[in-house]
C-alpha positions in Angstrom: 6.0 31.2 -0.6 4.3 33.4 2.2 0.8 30.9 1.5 3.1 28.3 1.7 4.3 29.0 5.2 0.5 30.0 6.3 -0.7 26.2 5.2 2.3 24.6 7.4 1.8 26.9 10.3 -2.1 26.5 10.0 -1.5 22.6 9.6 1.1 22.2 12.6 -1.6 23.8 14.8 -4.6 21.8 14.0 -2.0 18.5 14.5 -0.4 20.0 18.2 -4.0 21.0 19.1 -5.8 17.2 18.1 -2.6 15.8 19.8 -2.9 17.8 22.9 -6.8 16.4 23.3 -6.0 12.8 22.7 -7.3 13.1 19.4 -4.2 12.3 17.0 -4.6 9.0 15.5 -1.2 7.1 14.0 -1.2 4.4 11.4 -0.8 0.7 13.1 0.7 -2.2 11.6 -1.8 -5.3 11.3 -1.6 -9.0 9.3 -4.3 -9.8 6.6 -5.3 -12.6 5.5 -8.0 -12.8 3.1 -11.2 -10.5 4.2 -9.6 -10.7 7.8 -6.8 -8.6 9.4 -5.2 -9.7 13.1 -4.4 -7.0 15.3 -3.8 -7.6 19.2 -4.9 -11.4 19.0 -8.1 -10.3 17.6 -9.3 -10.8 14.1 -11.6 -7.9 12.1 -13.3 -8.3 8.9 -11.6 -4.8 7.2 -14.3 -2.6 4.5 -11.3 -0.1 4.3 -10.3 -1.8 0.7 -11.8 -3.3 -1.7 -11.5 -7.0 -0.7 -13.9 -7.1 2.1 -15.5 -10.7 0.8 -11.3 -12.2 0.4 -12.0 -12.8 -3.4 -8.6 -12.1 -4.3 -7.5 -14.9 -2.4 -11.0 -17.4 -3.5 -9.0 -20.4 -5.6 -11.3 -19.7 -8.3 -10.0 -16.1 -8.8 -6.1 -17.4 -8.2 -7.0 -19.6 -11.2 -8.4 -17.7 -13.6 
């Protein structure tokens, strides 16, 4: 258990010492639609999936 504690202590410092610089990033909510997602009345085309070109939502894909 002692490497156990060592990880968390380790972890918890890296996290207070990025949050102390500004660095500590949170996830934040967004709408998608297609290839697009809507954050603060602006729209993004997201490459963080798989979807980037909105096939899943192409009516030729819904259909077959």
């Amino acid at each position: 258990m002692g490497g156990m504690r060592s990880l968390d202590a380790f972890a918890e410092h890296k996290l207070q010492t990025r949050a102390a610089r500004g660095l500590l990033r949170r996830p934040v909510a967004f709408r998608r639609s297609g290839a697009s997602v809507h954050r603060g009345g602006r729209s993004w085309v997201s490459f963080a999936g798989n979807d980037y070109l909105g096939l899943s939502v192409h009516p030729a894909v819904i259909e077959a």
